[in-house]
N, CA, C and O atoms as a MOPAC input file, in Angstrom:
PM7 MOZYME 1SCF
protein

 N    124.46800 1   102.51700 1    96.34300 1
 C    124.16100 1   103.45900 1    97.39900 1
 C    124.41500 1   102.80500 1    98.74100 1
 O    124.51300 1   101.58000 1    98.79900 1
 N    124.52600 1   103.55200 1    99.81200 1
 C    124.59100 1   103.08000 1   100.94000 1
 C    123.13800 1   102.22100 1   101.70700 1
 O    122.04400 1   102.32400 1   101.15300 1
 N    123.23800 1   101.68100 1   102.55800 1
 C    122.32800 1   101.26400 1   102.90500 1
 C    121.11800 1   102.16900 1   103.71900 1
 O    121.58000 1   103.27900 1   103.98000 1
 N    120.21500 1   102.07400 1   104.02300 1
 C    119.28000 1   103.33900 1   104.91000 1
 C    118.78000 1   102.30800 1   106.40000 1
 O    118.98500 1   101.11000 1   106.59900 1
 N    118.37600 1   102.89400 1   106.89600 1
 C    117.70900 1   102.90500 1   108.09100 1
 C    116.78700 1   101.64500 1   108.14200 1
 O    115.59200 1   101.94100 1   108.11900 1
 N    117.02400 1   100.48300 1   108.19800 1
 C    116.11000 1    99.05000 1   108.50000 1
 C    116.01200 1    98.25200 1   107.47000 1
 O    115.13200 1    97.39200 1   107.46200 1
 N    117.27900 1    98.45000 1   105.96000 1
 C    117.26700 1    98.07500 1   104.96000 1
 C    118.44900 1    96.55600 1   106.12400 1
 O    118.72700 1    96.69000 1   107.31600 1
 N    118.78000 1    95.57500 1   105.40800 1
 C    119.98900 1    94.72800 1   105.31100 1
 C    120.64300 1    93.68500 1   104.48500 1
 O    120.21200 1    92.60400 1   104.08300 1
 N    121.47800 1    94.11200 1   104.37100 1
 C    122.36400 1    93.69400 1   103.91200 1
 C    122.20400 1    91.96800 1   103.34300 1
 O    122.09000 1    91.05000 1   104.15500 1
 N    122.21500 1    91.80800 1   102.26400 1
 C    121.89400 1    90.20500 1   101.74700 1
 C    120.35000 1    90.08900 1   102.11400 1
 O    120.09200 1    88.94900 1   102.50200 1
 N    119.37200 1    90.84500 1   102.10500 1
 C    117.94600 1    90.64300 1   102.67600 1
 C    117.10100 1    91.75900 1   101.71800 1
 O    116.29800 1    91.35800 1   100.87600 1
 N    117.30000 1    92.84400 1   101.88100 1
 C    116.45800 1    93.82800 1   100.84100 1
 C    117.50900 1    93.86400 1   100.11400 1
 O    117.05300 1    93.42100 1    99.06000 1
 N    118.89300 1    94.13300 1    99.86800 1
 C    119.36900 1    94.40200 1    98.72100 1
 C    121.23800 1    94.00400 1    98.80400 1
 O    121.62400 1    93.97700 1    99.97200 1
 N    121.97000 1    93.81400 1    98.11700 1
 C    123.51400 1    93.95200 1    98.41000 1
 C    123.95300 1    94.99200 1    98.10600 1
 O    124.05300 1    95.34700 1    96.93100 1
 N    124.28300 1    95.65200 1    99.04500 1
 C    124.98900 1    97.00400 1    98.90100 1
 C    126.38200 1    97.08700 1    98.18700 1
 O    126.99600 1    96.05200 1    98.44600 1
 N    127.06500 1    97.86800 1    97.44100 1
 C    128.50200 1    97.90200 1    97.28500 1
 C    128.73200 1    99.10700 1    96.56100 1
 O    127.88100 1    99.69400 1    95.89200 1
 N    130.21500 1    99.53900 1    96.76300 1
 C    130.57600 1   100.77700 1    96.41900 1
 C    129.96800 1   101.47600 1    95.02300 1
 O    128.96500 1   100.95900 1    94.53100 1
 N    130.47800 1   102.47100 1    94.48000 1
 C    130.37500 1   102.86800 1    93.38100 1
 C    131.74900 1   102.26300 1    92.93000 1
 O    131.60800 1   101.42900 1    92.03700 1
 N    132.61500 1   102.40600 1    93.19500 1
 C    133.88900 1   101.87300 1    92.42900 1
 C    133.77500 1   100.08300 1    92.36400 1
 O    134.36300 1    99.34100 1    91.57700 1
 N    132.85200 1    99.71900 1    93.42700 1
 C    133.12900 1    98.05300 1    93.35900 1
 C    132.43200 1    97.67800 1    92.12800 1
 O    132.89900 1    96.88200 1    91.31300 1
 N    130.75500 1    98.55500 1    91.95600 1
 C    129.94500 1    98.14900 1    91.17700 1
 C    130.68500 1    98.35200 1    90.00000 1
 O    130.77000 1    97.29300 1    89.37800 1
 N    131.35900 1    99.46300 1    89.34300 1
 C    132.07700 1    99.87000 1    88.13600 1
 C    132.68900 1    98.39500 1    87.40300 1
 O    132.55500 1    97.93300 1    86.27000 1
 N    133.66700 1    97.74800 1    89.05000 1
 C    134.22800 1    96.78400 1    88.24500 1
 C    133.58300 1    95.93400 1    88.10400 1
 O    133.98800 1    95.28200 1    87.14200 1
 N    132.50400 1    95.40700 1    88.66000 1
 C    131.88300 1    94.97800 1    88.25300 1
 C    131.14600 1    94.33300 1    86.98500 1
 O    130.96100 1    93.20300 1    86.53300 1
 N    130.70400 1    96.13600 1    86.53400 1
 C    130.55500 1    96.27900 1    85.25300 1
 C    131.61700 1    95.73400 1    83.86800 1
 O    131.39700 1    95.15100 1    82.80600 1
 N    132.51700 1    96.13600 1    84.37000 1
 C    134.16900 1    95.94000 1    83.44300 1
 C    134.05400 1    94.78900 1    83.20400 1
 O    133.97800 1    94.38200 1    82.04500 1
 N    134.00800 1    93.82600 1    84.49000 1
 C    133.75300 1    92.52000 1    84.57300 1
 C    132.58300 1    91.69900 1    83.74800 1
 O    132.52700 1    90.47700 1    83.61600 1
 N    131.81500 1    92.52000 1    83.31100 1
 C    130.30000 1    91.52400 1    82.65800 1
 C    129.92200 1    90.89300 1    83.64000 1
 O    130.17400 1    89.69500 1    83.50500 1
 N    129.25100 1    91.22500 1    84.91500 1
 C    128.73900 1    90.82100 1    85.87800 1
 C    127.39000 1    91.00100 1    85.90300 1
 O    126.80800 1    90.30400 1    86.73400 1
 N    126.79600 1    91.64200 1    85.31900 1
 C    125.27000 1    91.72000 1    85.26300 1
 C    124.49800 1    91.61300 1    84.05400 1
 O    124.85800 1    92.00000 1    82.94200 1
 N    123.46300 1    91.08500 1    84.34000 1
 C    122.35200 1    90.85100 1    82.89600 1
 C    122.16300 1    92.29700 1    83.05700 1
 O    123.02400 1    92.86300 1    82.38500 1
 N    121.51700 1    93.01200 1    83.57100 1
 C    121.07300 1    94.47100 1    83.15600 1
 C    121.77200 1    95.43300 1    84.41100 1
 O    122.02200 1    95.06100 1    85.55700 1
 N    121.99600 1    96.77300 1    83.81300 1
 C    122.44600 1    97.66500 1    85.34800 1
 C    121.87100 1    98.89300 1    84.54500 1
 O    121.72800 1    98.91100 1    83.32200 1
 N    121.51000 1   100.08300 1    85.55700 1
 C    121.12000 1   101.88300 1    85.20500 1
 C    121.99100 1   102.50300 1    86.19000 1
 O    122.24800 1   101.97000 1    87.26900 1
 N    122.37100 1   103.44700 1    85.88000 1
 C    122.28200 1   104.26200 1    86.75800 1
 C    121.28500 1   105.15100 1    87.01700 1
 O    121.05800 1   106.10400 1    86.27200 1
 N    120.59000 1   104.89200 1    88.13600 1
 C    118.79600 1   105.70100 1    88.65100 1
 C    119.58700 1   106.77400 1    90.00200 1
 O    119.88500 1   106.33400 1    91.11300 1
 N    119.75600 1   107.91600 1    89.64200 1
 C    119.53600 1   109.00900 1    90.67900 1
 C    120.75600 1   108.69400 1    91.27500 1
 O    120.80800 1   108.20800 1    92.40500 1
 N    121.98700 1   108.99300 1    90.43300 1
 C    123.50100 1   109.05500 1    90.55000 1
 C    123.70300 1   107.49700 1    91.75400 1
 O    124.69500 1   107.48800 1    92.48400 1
 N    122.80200 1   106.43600 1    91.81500 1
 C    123.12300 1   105.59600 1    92.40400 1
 C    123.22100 1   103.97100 1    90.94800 1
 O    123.01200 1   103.84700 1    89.74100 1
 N    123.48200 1   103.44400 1    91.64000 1
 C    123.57900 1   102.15100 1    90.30300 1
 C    123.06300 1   100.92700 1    91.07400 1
 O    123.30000 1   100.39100 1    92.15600 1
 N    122.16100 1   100.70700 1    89.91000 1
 C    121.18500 1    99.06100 1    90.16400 1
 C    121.48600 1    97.97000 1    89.08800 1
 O    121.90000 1    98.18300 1    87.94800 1
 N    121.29600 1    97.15700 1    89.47100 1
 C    121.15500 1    96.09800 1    88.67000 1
 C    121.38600 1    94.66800 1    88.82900 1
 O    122.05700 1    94.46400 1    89.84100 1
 N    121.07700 1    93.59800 1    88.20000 1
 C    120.61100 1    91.95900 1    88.26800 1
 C    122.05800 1    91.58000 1    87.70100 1
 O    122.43600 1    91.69900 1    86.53600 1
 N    122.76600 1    91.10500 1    88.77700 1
 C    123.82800 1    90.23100 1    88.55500 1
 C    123.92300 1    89.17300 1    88.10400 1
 O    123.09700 1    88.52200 1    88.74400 1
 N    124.47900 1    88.40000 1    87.27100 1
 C    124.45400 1    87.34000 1    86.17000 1
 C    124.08300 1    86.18400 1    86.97200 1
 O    123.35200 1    85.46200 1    86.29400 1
 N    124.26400 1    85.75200 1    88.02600 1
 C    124.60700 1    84.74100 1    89.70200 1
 C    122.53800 1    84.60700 1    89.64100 1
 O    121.86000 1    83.58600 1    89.52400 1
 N    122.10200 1    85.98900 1    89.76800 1
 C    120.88000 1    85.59200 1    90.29800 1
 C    119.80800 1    85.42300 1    89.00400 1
 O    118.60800 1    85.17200 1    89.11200 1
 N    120.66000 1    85.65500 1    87.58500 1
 C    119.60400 1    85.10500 1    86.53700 1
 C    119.87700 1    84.01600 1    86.21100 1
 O    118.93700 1    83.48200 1    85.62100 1
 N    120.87100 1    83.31000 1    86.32700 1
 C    121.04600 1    82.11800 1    86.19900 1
 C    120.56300 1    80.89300 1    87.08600 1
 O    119.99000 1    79.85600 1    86.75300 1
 N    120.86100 1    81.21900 1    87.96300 1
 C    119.87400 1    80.97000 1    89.97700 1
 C    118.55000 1    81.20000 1    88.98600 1
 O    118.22600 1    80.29900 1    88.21200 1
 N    117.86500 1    82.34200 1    89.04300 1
 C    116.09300 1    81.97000 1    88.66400 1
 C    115.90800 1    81.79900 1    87.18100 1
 O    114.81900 1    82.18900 1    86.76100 1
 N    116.66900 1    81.34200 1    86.38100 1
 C    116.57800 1    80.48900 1    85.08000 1
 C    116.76400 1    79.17900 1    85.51300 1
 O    115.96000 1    78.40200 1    84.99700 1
 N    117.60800 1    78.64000 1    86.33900 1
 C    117.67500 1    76.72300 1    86.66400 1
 C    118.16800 1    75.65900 1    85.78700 1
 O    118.13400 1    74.48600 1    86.16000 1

């Protein structure tokens, strides 16, 4: 989703397209993703590995 009103960027969340996240997906880039309310979430492989150590 886009970002809202006092959210930023690398701080509450990383924003990116619907088409970026897709490849993403293609890619095996995330431990888990949903799509919640035609927008898409999810924990990129980078930050479970980062808080696994």
């Amino acid at each position: 989703r886009f970002s809202r009103k006092g959210e930023r960027e690398g701080v509450d969340y990383y924003f990116v397209s619907k088409d970026e996240f897709e490849k993403m997906i293609k890619a095996d880039k995330f431990v888990e993703w949903a799509l919640v309310h035609r927008d898409y979430k999810g924990t990129q492989n980078s930050i479970y590995f980062l808080l696994k150590g």
